[in-house]
C-alpha positions as CSV (number, residue, x, y, z in Angstrom):
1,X,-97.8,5.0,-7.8
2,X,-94.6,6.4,-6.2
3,X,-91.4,6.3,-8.1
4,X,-88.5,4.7,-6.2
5,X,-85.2,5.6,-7.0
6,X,-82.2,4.0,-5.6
7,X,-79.8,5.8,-3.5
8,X,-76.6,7.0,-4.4
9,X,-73.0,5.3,-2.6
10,X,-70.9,7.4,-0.6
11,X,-68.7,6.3,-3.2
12,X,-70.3,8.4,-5.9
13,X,-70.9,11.8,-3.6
14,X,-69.2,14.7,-4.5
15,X,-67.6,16.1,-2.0
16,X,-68.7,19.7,-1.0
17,X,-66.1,22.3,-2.3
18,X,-64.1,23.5,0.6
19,X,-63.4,20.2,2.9
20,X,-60.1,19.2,2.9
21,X,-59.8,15.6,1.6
22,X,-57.0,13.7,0.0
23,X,-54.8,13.6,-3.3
24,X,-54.4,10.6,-5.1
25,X,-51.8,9.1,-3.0
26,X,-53.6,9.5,0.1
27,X,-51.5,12.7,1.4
28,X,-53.9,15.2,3.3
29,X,-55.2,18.0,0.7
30,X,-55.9,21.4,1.9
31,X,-59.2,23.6,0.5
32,X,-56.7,25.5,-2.4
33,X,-56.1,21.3,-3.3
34,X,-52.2,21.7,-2.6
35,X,-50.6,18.8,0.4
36,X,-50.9,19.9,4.0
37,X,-47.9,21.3,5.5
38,X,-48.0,18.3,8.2
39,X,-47.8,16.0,5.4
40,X,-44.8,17.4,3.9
41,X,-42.8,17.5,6.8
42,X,-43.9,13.5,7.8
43,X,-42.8,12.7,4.3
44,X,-39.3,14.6,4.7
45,X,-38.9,12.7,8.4
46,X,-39.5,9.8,6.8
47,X,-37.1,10.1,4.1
48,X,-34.3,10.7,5.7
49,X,-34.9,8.1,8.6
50,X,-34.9,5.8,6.0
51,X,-32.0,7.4,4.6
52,X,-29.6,7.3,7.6
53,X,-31.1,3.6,8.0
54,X,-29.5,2.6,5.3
55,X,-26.7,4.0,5.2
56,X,-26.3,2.3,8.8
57,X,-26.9,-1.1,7.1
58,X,-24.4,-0.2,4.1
59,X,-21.9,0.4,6.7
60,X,-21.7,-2.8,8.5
61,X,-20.8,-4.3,4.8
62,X,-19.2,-2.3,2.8
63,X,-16.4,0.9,3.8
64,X,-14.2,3.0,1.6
65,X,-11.1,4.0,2.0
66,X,-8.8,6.5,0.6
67,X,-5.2,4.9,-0.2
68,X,-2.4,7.2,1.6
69,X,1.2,5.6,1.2
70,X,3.0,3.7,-1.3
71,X,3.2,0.3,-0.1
72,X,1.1,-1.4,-2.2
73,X,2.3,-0.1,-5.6
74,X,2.5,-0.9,-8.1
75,X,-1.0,-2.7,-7.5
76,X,-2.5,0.6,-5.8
77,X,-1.2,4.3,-5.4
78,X,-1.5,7.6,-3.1
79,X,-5.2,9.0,-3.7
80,X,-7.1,5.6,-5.4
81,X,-10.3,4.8,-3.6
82,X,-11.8,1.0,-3.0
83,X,-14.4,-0.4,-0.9
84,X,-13.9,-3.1,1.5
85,X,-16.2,-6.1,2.3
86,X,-16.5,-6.3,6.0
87,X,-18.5,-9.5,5.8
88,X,-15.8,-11.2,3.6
89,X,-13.6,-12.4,6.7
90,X,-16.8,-13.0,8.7
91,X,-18.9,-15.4,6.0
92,X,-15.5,-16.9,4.5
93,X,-11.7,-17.9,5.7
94,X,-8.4,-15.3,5.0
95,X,-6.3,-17.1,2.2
96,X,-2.9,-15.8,1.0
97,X,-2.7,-13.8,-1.6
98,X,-5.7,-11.9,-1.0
99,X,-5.8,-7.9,0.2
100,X,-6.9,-6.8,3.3
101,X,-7.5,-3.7,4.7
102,X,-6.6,-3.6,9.0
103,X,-6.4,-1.0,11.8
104,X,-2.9,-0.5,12.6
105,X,-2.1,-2.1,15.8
106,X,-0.4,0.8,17.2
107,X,-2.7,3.5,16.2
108,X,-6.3,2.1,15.5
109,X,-7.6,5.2,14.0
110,X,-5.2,4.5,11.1
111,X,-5.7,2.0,9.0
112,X,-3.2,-0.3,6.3
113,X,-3.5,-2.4,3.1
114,X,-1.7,-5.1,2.7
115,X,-1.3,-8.8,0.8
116,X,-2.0,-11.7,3.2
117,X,1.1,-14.5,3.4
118,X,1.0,-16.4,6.1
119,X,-2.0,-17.8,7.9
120,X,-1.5,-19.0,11.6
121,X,0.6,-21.7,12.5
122,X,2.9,-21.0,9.2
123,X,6.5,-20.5,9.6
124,X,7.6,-17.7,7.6
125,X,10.2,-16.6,6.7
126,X,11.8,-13.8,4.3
127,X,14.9,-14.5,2.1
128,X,15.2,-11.4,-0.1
129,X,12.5,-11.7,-2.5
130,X,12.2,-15.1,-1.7
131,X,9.1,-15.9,0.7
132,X,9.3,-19.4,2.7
133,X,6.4,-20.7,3.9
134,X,6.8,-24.0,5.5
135,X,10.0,-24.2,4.0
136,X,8.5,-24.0,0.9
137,X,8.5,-21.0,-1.6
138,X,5.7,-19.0,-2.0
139,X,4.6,-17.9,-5.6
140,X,4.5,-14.2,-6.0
141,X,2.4,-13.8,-9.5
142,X,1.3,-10.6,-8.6
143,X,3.2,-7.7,-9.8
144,X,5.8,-6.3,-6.7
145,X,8.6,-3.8,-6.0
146,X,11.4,-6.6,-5.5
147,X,12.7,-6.8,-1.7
148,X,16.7,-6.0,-1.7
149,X,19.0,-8.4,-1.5
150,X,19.7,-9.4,2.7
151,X,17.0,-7.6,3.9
152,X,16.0,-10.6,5.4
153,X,13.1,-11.8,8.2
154,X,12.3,-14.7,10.4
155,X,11.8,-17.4,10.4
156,X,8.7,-16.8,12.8
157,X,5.8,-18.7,13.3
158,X,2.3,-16.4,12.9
159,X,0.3,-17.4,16.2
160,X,-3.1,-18.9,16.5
161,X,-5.4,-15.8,14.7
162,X,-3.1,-13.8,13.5
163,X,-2.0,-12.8,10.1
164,X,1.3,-12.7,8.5
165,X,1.1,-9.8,5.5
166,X,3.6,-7.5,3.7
167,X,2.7,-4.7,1.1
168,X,3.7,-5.3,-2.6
169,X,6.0,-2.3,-2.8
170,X,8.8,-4.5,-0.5
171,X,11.3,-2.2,0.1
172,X,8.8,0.6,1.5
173,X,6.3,-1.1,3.3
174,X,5.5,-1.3,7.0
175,X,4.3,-4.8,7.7
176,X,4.7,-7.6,9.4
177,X,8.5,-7.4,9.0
178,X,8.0,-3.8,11.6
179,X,4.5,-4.4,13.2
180,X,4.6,-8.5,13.6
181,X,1.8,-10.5,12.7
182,X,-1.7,-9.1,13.3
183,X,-4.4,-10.2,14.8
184,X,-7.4,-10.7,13.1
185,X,-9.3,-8.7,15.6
186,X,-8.2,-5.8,13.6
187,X,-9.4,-6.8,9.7
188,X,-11.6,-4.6,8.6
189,X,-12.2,-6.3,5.3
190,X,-11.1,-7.9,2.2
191,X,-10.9,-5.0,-0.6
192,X,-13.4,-5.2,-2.8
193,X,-13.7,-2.6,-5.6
194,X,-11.6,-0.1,-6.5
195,X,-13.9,3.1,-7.8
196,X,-11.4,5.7,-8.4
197,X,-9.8,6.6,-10.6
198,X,-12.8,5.7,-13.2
199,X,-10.3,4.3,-15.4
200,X,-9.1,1.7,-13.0
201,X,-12.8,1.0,-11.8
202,X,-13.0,-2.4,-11.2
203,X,-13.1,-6.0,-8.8
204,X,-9.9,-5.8,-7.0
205,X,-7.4,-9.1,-8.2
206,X,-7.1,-12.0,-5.5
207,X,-4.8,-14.8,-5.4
208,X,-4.6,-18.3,-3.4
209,X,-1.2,-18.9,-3.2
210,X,0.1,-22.6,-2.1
211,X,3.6,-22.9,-1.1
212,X,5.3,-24.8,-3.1
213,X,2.8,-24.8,-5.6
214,X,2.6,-22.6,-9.6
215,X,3.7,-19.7,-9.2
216,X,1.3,-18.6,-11.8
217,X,-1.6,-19.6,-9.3
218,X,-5.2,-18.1,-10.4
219,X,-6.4,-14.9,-9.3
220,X,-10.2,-14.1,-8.1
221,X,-12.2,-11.6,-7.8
């Protein structure tokens, strides 16, 4: 009576020394058992596509920026870094209070922060540190170097999609009060995040000022 024995799967074969195969992660293996030059570079191509992928993506919602004059202090100095939201302005509505980042309109390769204060259709107008919007004072809860006495503005009224907006540091601050109102166009973002210096790493502080309204009106994030 002839034995029968059941044959093997390919799964179970050993594979005869010498052919390349694969590792455990399905990376070509060469005869010495190491990953196939081919491999290696794929891998690297691959990384660093992805890489520059998202670093595209990134890009289109968040920038940084370097701080380079003194017209926002004493909210933000000379050498602080903060991101900006670029999708803020284009998922939500500008409020006052809050601070923008905006290509100058004379130069777009340079760029300003500032503190939104009139939205379009206001009438605003400057009365030493006084802001009228409307006719109705604007609350300014937010620390600010105070704007000298008759250096005064306006009253002008901030055209359909543009933005009225003046640095906190009010006696050395290129603004509306030089530039005009912008146009919204140029809004980069709404700041975001200030990341250096690590001890002032944090949400940047927001407000939604109502003329007329407390002048101890709530910040957001």
């Amino acid at each position: 009576m002839t034995e029968s024995r059941n044959k093997a799967g390919d799964q179970y074969q050993l594979q005869p020394e010498g052919i390349a195969g694969a590792d455990g992660m399905g990376r070509a293996v060469g005869v010495d058992g190491g990953v196939s030059a081919g491999s290696l570079l794929r891998e690297l191509i691959e990384t660093v596509v992805l890489a520059l992928v998202l670093f595209l993506v990134i890009r289109q919602v968040v920038q940084n920026y370097r701080i380079e004059s003194h017209s926002m202090e004493p909210n933000f100095y000379e050498g602080q870094f903060v991101l900006v939201s670029k999708l803020a302005y284009k998922l939500g509505t500008p409020h006052r209070g809050e601070v923008l980042v905006f290509h100058n309109p004379n130069n777009a390769k340079e760029d300003y922060i500032k503190r939104i204060i009139g939205l379009p259709g206001d009438q605003v107008e400057v009365v030493a540190d006084t802001i009228l919007i409307n006719g109705q004072e604007l609350p300014q809860p937010y620390d600010h170097q105070l704007n000298l006495e008759g250096n005064n503005y306006g009253p002008i009224v901030v055209p359909d999609n543009s933005l009225f907006v003046m640095g906190d540091n009010r006696p050395r601050s290129s603004d509306s009060r030089a530039i005009g109102p912008i146009d919204e166009n140029l809004v980069v973002g709404r700041a975001w995040l200030r990341i250096w210096p690590l001890n002032l790493f944090g949400l940047v502080k927001h407000y939604e000022l109502e003329p007329g309204g407390d002048a101890a009106a709530g910040a957001t994030p």
